[in-house]
Kinemage of the C-alpha trace (Angstrom):
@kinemage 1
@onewidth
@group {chain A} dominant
@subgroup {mainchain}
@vectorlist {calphas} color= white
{ca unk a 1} P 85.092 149.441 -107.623
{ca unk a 2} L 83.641 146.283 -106.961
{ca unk a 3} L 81.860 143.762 -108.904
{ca unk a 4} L 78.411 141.949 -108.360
{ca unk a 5} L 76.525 139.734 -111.018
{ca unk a 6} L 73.746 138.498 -110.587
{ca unk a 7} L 72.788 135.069 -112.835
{ca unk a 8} L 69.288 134.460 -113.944
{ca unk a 9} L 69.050 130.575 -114.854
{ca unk a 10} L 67.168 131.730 -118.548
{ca unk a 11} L 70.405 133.885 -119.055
{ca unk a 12} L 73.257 132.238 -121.203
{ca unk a 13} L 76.235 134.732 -119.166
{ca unk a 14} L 76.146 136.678 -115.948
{ca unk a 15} L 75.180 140.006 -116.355
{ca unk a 16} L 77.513 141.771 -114.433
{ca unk a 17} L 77.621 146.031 -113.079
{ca unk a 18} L 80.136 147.832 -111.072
{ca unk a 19} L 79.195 149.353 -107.400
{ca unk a 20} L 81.102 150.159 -104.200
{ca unk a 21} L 80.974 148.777 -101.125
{ca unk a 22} L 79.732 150.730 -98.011
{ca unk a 23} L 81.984 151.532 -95.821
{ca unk a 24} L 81.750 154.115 -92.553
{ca unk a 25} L 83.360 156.743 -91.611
{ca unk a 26} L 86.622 156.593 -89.462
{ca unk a 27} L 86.661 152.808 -90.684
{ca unk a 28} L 88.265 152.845 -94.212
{ca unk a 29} L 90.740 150.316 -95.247
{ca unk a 30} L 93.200 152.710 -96.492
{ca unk a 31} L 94.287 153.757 -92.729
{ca unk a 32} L 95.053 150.180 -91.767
{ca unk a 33} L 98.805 148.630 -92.990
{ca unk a 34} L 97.723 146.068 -96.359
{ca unk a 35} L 100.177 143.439 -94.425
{ca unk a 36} L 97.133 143.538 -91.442
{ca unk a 37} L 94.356 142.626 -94.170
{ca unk a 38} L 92.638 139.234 -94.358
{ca unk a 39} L 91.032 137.689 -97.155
{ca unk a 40} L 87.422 136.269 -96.297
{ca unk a 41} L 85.074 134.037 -98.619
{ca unk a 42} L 81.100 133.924 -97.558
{ca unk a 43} L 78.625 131.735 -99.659
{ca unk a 44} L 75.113 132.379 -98.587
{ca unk a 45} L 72.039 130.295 -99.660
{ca unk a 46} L 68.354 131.346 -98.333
{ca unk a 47} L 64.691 132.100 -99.383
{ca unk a 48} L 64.707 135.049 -101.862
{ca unk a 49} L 63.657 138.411 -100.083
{ca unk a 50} L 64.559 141.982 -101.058
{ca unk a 51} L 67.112 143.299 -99.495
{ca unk a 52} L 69.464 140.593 -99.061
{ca unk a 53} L 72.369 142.040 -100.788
{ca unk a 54} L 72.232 145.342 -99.122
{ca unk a 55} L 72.426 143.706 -95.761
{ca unk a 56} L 75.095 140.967 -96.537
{ca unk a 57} L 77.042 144.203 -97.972
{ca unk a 58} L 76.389 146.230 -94.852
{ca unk a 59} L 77.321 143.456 -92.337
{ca unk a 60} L 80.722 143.154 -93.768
{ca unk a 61} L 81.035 147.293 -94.605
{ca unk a 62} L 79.777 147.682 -90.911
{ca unk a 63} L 82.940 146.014 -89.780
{ca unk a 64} L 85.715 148.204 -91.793
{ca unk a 65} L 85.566 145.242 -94.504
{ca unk a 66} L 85.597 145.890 -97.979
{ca unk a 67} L 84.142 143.764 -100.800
{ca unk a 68} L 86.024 142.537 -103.972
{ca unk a 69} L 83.822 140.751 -105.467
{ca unk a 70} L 80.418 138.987 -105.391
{ca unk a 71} L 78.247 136.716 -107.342
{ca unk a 72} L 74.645 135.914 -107.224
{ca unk a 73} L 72.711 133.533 -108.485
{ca unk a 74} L 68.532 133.531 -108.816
{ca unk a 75} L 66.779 130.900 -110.394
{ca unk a 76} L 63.580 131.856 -112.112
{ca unk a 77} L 60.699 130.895 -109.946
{ca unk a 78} L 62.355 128.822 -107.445
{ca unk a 79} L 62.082 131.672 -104.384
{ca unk a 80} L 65.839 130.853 -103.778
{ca unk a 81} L 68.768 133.073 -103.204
{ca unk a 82} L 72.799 132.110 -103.534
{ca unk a 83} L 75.951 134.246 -103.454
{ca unk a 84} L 78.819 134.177 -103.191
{ca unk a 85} L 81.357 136.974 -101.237
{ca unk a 86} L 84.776 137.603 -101.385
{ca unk a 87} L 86.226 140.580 -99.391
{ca unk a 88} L 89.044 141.653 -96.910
{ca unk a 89} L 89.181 143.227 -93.531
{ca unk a 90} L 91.298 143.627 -90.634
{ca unk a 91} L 90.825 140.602 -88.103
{ca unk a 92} L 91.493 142.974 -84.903
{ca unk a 93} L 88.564 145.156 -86.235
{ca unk a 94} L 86.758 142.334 -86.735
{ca unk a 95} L 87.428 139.629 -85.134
{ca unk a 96} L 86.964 135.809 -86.030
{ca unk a 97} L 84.625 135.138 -83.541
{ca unk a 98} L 82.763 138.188 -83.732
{ca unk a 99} L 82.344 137.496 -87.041
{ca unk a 100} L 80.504 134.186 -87.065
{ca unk a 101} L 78.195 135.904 -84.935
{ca unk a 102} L 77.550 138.918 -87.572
{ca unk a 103} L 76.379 136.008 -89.884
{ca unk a 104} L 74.616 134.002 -87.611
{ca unk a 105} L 72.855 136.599 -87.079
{ca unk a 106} L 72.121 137.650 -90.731
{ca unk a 107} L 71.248 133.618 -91.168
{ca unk a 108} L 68.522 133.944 -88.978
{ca unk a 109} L 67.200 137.362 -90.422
{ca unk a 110} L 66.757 135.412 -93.883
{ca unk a 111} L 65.911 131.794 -92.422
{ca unk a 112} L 69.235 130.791 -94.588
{ca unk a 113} L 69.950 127.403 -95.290
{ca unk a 114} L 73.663 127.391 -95.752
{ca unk a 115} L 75.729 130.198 -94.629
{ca unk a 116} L 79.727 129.499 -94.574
{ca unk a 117} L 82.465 131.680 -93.760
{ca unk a 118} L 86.150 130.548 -94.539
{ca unk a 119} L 88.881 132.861 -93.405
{ca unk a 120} L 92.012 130.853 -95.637
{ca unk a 121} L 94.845 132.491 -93.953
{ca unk a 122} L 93.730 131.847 -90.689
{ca unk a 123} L 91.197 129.012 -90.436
{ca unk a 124} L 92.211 125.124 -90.332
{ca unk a 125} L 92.225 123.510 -93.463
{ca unk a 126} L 89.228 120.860 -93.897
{ca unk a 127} L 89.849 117.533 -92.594
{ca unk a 128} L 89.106 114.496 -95.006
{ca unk a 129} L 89.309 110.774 -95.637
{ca unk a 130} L 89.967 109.458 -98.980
{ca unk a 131} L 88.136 106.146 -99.795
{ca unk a 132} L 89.936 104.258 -102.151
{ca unk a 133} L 89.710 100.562 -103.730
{ca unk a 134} L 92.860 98.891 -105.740
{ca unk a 135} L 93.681 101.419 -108.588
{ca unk a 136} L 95.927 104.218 -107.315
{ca unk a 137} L 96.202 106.933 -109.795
{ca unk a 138} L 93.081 109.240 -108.542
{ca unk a 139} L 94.757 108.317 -104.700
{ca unk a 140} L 98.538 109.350 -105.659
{ca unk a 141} L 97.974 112.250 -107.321
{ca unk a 142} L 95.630 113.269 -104.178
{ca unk a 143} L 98.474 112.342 -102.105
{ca unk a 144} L 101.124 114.545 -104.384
{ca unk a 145} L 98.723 117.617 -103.859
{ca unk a 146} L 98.339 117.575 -100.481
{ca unk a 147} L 102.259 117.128 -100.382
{ca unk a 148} L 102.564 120.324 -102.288
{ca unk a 149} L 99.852 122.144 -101.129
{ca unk a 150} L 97.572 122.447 -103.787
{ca unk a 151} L 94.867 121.083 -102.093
{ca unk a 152} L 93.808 122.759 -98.999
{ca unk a 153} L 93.232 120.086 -96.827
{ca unk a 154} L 94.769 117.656 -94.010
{ca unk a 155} L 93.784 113.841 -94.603
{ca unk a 156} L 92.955 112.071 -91.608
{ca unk a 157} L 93.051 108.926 -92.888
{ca unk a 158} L 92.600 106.475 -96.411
{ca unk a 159} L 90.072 103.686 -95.629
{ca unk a 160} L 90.255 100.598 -99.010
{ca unk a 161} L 88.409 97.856 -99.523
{ca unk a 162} L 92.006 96.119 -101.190
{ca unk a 163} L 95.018 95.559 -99.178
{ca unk a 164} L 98.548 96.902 -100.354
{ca unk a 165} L 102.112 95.725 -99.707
{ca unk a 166} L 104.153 97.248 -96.854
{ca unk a 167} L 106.347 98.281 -100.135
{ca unk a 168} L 103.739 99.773 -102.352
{ca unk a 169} L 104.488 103.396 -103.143
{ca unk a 170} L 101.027 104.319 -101.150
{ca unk a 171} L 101.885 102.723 -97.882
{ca unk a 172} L 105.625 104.186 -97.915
{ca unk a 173} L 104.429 107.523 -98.727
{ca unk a 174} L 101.327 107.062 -96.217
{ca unk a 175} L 103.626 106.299 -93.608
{ca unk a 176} L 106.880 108.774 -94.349
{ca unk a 177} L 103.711 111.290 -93.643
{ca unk a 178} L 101.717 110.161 -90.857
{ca unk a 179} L 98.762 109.266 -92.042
{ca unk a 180} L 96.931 106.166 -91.040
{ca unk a 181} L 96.200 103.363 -93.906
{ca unk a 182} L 92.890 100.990 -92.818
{ca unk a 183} L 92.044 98.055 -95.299
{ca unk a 184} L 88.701 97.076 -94.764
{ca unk a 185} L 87.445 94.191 -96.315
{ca unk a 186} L 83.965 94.257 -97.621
{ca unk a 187} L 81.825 92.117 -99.306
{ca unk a 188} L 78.492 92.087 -101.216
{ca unk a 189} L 76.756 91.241 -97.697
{ca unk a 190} L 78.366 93.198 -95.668
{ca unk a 191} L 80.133 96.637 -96.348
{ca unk a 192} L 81.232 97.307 -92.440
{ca unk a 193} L 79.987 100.549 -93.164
{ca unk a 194} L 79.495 101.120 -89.458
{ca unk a 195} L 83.537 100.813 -88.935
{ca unk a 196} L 83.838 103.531 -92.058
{ca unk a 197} L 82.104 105.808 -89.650
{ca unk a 198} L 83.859 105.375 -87.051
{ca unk a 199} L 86.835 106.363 -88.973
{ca unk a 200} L 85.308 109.236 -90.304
{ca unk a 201} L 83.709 111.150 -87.320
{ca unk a 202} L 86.014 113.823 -87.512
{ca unk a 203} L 85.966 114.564 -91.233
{ca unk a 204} L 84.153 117.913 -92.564
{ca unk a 205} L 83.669 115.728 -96.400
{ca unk a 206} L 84.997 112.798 -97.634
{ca unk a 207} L 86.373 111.915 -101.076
{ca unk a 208} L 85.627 108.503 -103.032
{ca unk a 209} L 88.963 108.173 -105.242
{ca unk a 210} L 87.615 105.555 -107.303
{ca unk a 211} L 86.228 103.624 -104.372
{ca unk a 212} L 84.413 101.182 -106.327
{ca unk a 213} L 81.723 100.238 -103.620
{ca unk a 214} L 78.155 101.708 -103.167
{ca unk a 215} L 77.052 103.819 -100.048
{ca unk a 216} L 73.693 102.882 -98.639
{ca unk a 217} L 71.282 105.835 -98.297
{ca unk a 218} L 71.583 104.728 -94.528
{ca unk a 219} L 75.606 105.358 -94.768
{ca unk a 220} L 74.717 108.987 -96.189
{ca unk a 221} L 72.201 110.042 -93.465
{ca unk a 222} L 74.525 108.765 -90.513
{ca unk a 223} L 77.976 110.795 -91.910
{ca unk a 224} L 75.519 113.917 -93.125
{ca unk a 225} L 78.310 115.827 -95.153
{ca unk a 226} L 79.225 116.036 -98.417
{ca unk a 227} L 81.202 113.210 -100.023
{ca unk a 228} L 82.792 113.988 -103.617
{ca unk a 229} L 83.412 110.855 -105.778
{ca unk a 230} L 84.959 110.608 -109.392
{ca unk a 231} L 83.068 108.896 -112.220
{ca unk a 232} L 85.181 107.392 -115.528
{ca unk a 233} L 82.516 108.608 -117.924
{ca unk a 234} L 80.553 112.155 -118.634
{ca unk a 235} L 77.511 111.888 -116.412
{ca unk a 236} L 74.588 111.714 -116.635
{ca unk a 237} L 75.383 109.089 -119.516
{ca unk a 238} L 77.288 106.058 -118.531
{ca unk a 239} L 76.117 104.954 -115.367
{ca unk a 240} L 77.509 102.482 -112.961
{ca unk a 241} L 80.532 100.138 -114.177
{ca unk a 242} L 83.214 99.979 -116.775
{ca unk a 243} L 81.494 103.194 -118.516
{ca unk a 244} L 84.056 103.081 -120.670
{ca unk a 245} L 83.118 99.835 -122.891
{ca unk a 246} L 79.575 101.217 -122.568
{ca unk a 247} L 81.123 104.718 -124.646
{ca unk a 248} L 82.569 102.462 -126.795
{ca unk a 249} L 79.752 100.171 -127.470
{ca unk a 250} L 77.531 103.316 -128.063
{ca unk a 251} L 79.417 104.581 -130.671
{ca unk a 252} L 80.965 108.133 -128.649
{ca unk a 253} L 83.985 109.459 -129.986
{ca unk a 254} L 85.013 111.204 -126.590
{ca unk a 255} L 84.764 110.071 -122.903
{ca unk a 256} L 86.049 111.816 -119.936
{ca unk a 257} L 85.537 112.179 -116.706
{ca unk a 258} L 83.004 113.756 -113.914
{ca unk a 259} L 83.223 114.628 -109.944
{ca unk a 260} L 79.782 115.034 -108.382
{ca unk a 261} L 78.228 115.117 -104.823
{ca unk a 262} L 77.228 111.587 -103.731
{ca unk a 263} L 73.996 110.845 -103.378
{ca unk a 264} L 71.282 107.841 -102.513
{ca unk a 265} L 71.219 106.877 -106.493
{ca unk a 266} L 74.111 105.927 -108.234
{ca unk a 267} L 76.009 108.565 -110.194
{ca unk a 268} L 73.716 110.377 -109.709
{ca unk a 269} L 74.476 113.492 -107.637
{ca unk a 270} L 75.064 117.179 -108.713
{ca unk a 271} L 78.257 117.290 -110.919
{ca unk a 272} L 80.746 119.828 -109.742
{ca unk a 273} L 83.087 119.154 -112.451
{ca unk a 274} L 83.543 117.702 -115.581
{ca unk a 275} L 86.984 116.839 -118.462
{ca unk a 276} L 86.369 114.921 -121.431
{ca unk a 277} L 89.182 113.152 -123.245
{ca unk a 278} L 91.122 109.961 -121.349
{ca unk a 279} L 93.270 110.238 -118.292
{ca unk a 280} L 91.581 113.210 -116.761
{ca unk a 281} L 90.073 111.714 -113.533
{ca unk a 282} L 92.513 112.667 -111.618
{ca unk a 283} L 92.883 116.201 -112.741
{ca unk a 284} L 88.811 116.203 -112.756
{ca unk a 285} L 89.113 114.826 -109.082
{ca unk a 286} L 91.313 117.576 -107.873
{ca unk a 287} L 90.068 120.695 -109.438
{ca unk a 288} L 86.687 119.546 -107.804
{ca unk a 289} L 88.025 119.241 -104.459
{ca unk a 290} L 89.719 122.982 -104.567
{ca unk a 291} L 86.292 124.437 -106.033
{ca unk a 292} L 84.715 122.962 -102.739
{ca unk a 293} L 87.241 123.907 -100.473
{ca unk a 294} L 87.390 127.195 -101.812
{ca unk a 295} L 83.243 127.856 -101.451
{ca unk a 296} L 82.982 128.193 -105.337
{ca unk a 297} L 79.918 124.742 -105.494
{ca unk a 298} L 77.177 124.363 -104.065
{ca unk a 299} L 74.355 121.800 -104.463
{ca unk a 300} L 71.350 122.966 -106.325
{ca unk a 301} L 68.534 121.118 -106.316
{ca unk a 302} L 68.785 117.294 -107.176
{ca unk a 303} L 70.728 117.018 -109.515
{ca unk a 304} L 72.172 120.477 -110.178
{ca unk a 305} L 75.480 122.525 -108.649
{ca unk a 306} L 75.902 126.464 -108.350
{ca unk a 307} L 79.190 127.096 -109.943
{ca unk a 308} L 80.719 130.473 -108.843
């Protein structure tokens, strides 16, 4: 049994029922060895239509796959469609490449807008670069995850606007691991934002850990992925600097922190994730990052994220 809900935006909770996948004859799961089986992940995002469902369960039943799990998400009168699939199959029934073309296909049945397909045990991890300024902690516990592997990605690179010591803890552990350090110097009048992208090229996002300068809207357009920063306040109140004092100075008994998507206006991008209390950026940072890598956020509408 499998489980779909589908999420009206006037509903407080998911309504959720039970159904089973499709599968064909001669191509059930139970004849292949579980050690062969692959985990897949597929968010979707298109122009509502009927239907949709049934054929993103049929493309991946067509194959011998089998759904575990899938979410939807509706908004009342917006004509907009997002899900959210999780399911496993055997990669020599279906293979990787003949995959992307299943969905490429299915893309251009429904006109989709986003359609992404990660494969964890088998696809590269994403490639970032970390933006940093002079405080470390959001940086070194970014560092520590990717040591351990709790964050499913391969850092090309951390650009800064402040320059550290040969002996700082970041530079030693930076270059014990291979990964390139570049302090770029910016100023009010000039942010060298054209060398930033340079370094970037080959980056599927970037991550702002408590980078303290502003991208230009020109900046945005020219990299054209998603870049996740961290705020030190609960957005959308607090804006801009030291939002800290302006808690205080308001009167608020809790603060916290907030990772959103980056956009032209300051802090003001769709939130992926949010802590309150002190000390939490770093743990709001990271928890944002593996909801992204793992295909459970996506941007909706301005200001607004689909959380599966």
């Amino acid at each position: 049994m499998n489980l779909i809900r589908r999420v009206s935006a006037t509903l407080p909770h998911p309504i959720g029922f039970a159904f089973r996948s499709f599968r064909f004859p001669g191509d059930s799961l139970v004849s292949s060895s579980s050690s062969t089986l692959t985990h897949g992940v597929h968010v979707f995002q298109c122009p509502d239509a009927v239907g949709i469902v049934a054929k993103l369960s049929d493309c991946i039943a067509s194959r011998g796959g089998n759904i575990l799990g899938a979410d939807v998400f509706v908004p009342e009168n917006k004509n907009v469609f997002y899900s959210r699939s999780e399911f496993i199959f055997d990669p020599v029934k279906w293979p990787r490449e003949q995959m992307d073309e299943d969905f490429v296909r299915l893309s251009k049945m429904f006109n989709a807008m986003r359609s992404v397909i990660r494969v964890p045990d088998r696809d590269s991890r994403y490639n970032i670069a970390v933006l940093a300024s002079k405080q470390d902690h959001c940086l070194v516990d970014l560092l520590h995850g990717w040591q351990d592997g709790r964050l499913p990605v391969d850092i090309t690179c951390v650009i800064s606007n402040h320059e550290r010591g040969a002996n700082t803890h970041v530079i030693r552990f930076l270059e014990r691991h291979g990964i390139p350090y570049h302090h770029i110097h910016t100023t009010m009048q000039n942010k060298r934002e054209g060398e930033i992208l340079e370094l970037v090229q080959n980056t599927q996002f970037l991550v702002l850990a408590r980078y303290m300068q502003i991208l230009s809207g020109d900046f945005l357009k020219s990299y054209g992925k998603d870049i996740i920063n961290i705020h030190h306040g609960l957005l959308p109140s607090f804006k801009g600097g030291n939002p800290s004092k302006q808690a205080f100075d308001s009167g608020v008994k809790l603060i916290g922190a907030t990772s959103h998507f980056v956009t032209e206006e300051l802090d003001a991008g769709p939130i992926i994730e949010q802590m309150k209390s002190e000390n939490l950026e770093k743990q709001c940072l990271a928890k944002a990052m593996k909801s992204y890598c793992e295909l459970r956020v996506l941007p909706y509408e301005q200001n607004r994220t689909v959380v599966f």
